[in-house]
PLY file of the C-alpha trace (Angstrom):
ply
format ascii 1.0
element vertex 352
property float x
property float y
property float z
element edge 351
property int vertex1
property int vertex2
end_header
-3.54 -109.57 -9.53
-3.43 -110.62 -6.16
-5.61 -108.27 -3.13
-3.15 -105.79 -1.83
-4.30 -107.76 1.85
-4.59 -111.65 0.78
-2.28 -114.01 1.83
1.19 -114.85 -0.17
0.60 -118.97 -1.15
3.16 -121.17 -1.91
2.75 -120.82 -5.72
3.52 -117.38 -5.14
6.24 -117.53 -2.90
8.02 -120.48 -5.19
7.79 -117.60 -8.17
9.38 -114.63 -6.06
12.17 -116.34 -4.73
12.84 -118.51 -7.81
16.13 -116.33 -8.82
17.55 -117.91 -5.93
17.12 -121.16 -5.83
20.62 -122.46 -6.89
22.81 -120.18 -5.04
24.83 -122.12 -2.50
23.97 -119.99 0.76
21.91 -116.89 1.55
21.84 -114.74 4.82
18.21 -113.74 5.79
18.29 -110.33 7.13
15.73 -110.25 9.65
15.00 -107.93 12.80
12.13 -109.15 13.93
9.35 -106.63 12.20
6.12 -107.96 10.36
8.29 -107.92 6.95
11.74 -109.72 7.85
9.54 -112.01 9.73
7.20 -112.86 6.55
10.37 -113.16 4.70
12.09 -115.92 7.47
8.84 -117.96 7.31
7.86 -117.73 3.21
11.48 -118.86 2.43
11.67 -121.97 5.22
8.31 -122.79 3.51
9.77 -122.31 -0.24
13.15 -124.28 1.43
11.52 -127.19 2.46
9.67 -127.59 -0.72
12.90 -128.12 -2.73
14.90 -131.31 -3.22
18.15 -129.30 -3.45
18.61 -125.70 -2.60
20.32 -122.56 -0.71
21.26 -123.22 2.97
19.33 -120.14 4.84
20.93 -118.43 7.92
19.13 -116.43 10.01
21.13 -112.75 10.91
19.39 -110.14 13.43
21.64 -107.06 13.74
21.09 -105.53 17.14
21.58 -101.84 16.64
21.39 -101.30 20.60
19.45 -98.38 20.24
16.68 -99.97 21.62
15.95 -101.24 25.03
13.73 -104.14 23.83
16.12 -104.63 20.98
18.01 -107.71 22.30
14.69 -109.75 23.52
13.44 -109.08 19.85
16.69 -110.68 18.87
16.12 -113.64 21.16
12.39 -113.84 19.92
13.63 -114.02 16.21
16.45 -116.76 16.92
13.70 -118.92 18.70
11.39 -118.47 15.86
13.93 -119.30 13.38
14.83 -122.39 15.60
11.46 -123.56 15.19
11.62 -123.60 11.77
14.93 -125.56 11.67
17.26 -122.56 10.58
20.47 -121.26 12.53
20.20 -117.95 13.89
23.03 -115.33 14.12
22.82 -112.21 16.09
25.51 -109.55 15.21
25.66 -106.19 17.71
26.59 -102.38 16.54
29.27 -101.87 19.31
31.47 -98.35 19.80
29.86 -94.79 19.77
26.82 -93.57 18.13
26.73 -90.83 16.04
24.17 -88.02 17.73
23.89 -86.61 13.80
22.43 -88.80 10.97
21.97 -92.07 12.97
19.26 -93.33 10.42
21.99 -93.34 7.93
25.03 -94.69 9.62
22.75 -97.33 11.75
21.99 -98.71 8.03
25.95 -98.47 6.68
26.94 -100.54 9.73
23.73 -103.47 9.00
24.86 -104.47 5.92
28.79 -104.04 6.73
27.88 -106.32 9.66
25.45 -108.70 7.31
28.05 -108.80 4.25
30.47 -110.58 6.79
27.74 -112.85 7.78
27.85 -113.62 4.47
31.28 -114.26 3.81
31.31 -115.68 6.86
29.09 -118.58 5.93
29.62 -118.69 2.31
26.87 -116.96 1.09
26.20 -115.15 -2.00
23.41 -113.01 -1.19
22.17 -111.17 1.43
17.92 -111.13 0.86
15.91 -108.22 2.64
12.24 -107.94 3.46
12.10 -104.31 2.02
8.31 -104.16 0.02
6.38 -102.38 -2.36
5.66 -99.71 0.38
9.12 -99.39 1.50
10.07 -98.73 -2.27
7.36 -95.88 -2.72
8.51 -93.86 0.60
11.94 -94.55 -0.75
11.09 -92.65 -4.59
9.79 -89.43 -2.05
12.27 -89.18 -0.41
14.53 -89.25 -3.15
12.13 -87.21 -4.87
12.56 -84.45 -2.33
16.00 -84.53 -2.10
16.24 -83.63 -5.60
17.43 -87.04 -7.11
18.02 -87.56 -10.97
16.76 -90.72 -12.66
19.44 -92.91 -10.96
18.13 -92.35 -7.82
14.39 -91.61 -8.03
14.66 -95.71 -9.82
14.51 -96.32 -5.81
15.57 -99.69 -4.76
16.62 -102.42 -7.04
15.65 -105.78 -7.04
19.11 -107.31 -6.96
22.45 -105.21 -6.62
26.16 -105.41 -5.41
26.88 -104.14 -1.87
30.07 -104.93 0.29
31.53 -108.18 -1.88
28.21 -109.86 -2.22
24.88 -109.76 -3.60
21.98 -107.74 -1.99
18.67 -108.75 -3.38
14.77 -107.57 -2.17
12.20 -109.83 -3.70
9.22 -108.70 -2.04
9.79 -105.16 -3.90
6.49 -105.87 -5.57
4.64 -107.25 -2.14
2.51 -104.89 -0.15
2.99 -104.92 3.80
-0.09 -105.71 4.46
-0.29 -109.23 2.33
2.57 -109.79 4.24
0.91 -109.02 7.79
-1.84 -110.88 6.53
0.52 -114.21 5.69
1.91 -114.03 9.40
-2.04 -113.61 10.73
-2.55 -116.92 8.67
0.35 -119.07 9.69
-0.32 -117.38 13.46
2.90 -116.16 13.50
3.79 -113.37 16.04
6.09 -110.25 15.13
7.23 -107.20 16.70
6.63 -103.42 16.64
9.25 -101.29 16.31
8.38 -97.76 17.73
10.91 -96.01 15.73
8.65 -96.97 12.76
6.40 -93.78 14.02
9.15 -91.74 15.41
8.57 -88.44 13.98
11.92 -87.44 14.11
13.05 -89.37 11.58
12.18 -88.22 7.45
10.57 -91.79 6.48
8.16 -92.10 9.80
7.06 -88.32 8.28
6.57 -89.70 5.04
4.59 -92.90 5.89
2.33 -90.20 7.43
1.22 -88.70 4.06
0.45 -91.63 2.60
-3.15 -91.70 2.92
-3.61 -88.25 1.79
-1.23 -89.20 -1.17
-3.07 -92.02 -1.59
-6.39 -90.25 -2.11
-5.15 -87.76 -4.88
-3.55 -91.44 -6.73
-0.05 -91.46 -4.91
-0.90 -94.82 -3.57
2.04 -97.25 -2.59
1.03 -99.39 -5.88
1.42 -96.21 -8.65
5.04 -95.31 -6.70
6.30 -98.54 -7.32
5.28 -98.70 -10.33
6.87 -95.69 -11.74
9.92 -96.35 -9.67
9.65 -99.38 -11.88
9.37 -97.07 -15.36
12.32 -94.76 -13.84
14.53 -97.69 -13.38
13.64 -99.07 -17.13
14.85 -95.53 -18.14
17.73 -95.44 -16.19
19.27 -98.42 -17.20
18.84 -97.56 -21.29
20.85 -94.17 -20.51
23.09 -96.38 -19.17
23.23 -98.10 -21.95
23.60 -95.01 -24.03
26.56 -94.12 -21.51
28.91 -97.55 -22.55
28.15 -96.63 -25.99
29.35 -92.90 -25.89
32.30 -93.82 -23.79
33.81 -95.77 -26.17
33.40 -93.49 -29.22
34.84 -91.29 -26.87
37.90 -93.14 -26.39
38.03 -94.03 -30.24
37.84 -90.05 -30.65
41.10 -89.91 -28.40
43.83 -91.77 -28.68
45.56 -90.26 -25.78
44.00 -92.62 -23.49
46.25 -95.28 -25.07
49.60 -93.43 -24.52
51.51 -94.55 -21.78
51.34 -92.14 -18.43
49.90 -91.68 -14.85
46.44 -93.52 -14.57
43.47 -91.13 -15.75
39.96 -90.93 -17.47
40.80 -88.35 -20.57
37.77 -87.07 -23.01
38.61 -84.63 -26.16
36.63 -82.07 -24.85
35.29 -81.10 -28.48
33.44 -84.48 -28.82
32.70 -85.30 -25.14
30.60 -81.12 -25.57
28.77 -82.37 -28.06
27.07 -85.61 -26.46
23.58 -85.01 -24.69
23.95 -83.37 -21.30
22.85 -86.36 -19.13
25.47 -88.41 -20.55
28.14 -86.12 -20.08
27.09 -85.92 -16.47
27.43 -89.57 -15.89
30.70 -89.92 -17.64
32.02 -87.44 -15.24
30.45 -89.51 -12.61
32.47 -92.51 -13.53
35.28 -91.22 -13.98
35.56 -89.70 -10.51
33.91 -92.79 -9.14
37.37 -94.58 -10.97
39.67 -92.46 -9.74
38.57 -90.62 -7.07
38.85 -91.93 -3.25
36.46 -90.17 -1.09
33.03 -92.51 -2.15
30.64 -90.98 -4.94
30.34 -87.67 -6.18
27.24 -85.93 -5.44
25.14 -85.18 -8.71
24.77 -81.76 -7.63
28.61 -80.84 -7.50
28.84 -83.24 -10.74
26.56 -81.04 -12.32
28.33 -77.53 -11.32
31.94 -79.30 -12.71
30.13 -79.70 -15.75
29.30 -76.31 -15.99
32.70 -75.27 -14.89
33.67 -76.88 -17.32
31.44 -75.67 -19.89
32.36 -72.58 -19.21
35.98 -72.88 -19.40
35.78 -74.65 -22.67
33.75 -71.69 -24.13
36.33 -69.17 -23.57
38.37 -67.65 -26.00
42.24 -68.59 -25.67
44.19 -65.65 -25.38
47.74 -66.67 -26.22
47.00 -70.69 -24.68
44.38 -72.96 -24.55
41.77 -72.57 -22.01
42.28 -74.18 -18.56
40.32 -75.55 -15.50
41.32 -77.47 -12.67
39.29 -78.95 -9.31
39.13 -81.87 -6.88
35.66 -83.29 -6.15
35.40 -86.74 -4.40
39.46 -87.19 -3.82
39.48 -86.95 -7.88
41.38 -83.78 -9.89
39.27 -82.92 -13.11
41.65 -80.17 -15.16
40.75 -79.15 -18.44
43.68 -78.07 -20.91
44.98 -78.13 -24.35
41.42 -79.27 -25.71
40.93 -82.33 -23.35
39.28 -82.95 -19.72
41.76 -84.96 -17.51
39.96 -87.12 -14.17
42.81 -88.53 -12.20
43.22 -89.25 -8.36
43.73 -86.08 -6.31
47.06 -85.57 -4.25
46.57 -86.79 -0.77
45.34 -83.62 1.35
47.50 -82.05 3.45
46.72 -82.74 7.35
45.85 -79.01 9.24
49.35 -77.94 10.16
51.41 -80.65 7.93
54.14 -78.41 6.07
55.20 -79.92 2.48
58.77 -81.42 2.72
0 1
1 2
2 3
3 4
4 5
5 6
6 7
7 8
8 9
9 10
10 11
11 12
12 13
13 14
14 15
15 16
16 17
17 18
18 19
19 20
20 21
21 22
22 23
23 24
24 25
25 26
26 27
27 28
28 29
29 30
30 31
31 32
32 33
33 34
34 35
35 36
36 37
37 38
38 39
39 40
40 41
41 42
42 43
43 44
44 45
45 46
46 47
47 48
48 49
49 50
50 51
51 52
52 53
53 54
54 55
55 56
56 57
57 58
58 59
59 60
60 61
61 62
62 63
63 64
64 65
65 66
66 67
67 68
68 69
69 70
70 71
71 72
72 73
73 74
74 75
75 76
76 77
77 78
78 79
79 80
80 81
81 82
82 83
83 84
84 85
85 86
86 87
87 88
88 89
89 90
90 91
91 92
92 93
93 94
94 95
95 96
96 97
97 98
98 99
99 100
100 101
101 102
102 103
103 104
104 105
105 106
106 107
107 108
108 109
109 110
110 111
111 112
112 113
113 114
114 115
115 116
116 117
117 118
118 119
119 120
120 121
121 122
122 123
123 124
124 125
125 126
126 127
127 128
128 129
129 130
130 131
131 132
132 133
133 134
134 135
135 136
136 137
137 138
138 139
139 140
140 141
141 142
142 143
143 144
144 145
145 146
146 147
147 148
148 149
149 150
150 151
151 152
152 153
153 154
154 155
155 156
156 157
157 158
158 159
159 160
160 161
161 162
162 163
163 164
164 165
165 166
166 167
167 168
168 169
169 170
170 171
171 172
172 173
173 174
174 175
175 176
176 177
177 178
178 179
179 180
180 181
181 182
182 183
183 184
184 185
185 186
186 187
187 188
188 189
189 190
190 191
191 192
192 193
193 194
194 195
195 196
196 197
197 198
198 199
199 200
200 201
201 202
202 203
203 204
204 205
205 206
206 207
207 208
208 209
209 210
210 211
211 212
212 213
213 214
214 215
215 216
216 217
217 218
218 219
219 220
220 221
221 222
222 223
223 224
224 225
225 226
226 227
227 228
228 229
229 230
230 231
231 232
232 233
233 234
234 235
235 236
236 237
237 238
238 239
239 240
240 241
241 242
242 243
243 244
244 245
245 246
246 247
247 248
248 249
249 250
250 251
251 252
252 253
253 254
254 255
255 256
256 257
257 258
258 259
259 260
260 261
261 262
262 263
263 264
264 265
265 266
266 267
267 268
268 269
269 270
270 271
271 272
272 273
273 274
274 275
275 276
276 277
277 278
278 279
279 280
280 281
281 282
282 283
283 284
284 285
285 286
286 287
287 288
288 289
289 290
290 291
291 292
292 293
293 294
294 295
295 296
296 297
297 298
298 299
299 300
300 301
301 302
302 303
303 304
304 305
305 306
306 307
307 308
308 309
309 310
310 311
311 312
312 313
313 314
314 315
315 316
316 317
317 318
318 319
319 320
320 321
321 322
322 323
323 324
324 325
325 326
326 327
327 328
328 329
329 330
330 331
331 332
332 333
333 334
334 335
335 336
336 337
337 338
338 339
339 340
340 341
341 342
342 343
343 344
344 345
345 346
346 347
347 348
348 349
349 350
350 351
């Protein structure tokens, strides 16, 4: 195991990237910080080492928040230059939002970096994120209240936006990456923002060393954002295999009709809870059109439904019927219905 502040060599490097190697293009995102900049120079090293492999393109996203923000820019594309790859800088234009900037600022990088991508024909997007972004990422998901899905952090390789985003340093610490750029005498920036107290993660990164001392170092996060994400994926498993004996156990998904996710409610009750939460999930995910359903309001519907199902018919079957995430779940005549929601009315429209 490698000292949390020794240099990455090219051994190393050649085994984190190696998932990559025979993709046909891949964007670098990289703003200029100690960890994109690590990232630029470790994969021009692990680039020029190979006979064949991935054209790299450089992509800074200038937020504009920042009044240093477009020299950093012009630092990274001269740096990048230097070590023979093409640099793209892409800007945030239009208003800012004065509410949840962290948020949107991060929805509009990797809208802006998946075009890059299509743009040049590339089929990943690689980010610099590390082993201590992952464990800040766990607590904050941790006090937000996240199930399993979410406290599993980052992954190492998912879809966003068309294309592939992908972290391989997930496992590096910051500091072995500081230490590579202190080695090669490589220069990087510091982004202020990174301590802005304003902002949840800068609070976070705080605690650390207290954290730290009581065993809630960096290294133990990861890892059991690691064991989280193991578990994750076999409910997920679990999940397929439910949802089709599901479907077996109704045959009124095969009849001809309006598009819809339909569970005999008998059968899809007696499943284990967390499954029955992420079926619901899915199904409004399907059919819904207003982005993911939040697992707290999942997990009321469930109840709701729950409820309904438990009640006594008096003269007709028991019924139920909501919208949650532009989806309608109803529940009658023994089955739970998740179809797409009428379009909502605008304030003032009058039905024709």
């Amino acid at each position: 195991m490698p000292d949390d502040d020794s240099a990455i060599p090219a051994s190393e490097a050649k085994r984190l990237f190696a998932d990559w190697k025979t993709a046909p293009a891949i964007v670098l995102a990289v703003s200029g910080g100690p960890d994109s900049v690590a990232l630029m120079w470790l994969m021009a090293r692990w680039r020029r080492a190979l006979a064949r492999g991935p054209r790299l393109v450089v992509v800074t996203v200038d937020h504009g928040l920042r009044a240093m923000s477009a020299r950093e820019a012009s630092d990274v594309k001269r740096l990048a230059r230097s070590l023979g790859l093409p640099h793209h800088t892409l800007r945030w234009r239009g208003a800012k939002p004065k509410t949840g900037l962290p948020a949107a600022a991060r929805a509009e990088r990797y809208r802006l970096l998946a075009k890059a991508a299509q743009d040049h024909g590339a089929t990943h997007i690689l980010t610099a994120h590390t082993r201590d972004d992952q464990a800040e990422t766990l607590l904050m998901r941790l006090l937000r209240g996240s199930g399993i899905a979410g406290l599993a952090a980052m992954a190492r390789q998912s879809p966003r936006h068309g294309v592939v985003l992908a972290r391989p340093l997930l496992q590096v610490s910051k500091a072995r990456l500081i230490t590579t750029l202190q080695k090669a005498k490589i220069g990087f920036v510091d982004d202020p923002s990174n301590r802005d107290m304003q902002f949840t993660r800068p609070r976070l990164r705080a605690l650390m060393p207290a954290l730290a001392a009581e065993g809630g170092d960096p290294g133990n996060l990861a890892r059991l954002a690691a064991r989280l994400a193991r578990a994750n994926a076999a409910v997920e498993v679990l999940a397929d295999g439910a949802e089709r004996y599901l479907a077996l156990k109704d045959r009124a998904t095969l009849r001809v009709g309006p598009p819809a996710k339909i569970f005999d409610f008998e059968a899809f009750a007696a499943v284990p809870e967390e499954i029955r939460v992420r079926l619901l999930q899915r199904a409004i995910g399907r059919f819904g059109h207003e982005g993911p359903a939040e697992l707290g309001k999942v997990e009321a519907l469930l109840s709701a439904l729950e409820r309904a199902g438990a009640k006594k018919p008096r003269g007709r079957q028991p019924k139920l019927k909501q919208t949650l995430a532009g989806a309608m779940i109803s529940l009658a005549g023994g089955r739970i219905r998740v179809e797409p929601a009428p379009p909502r009315r605008r304030r003032g429209e009058v039905e024709a």
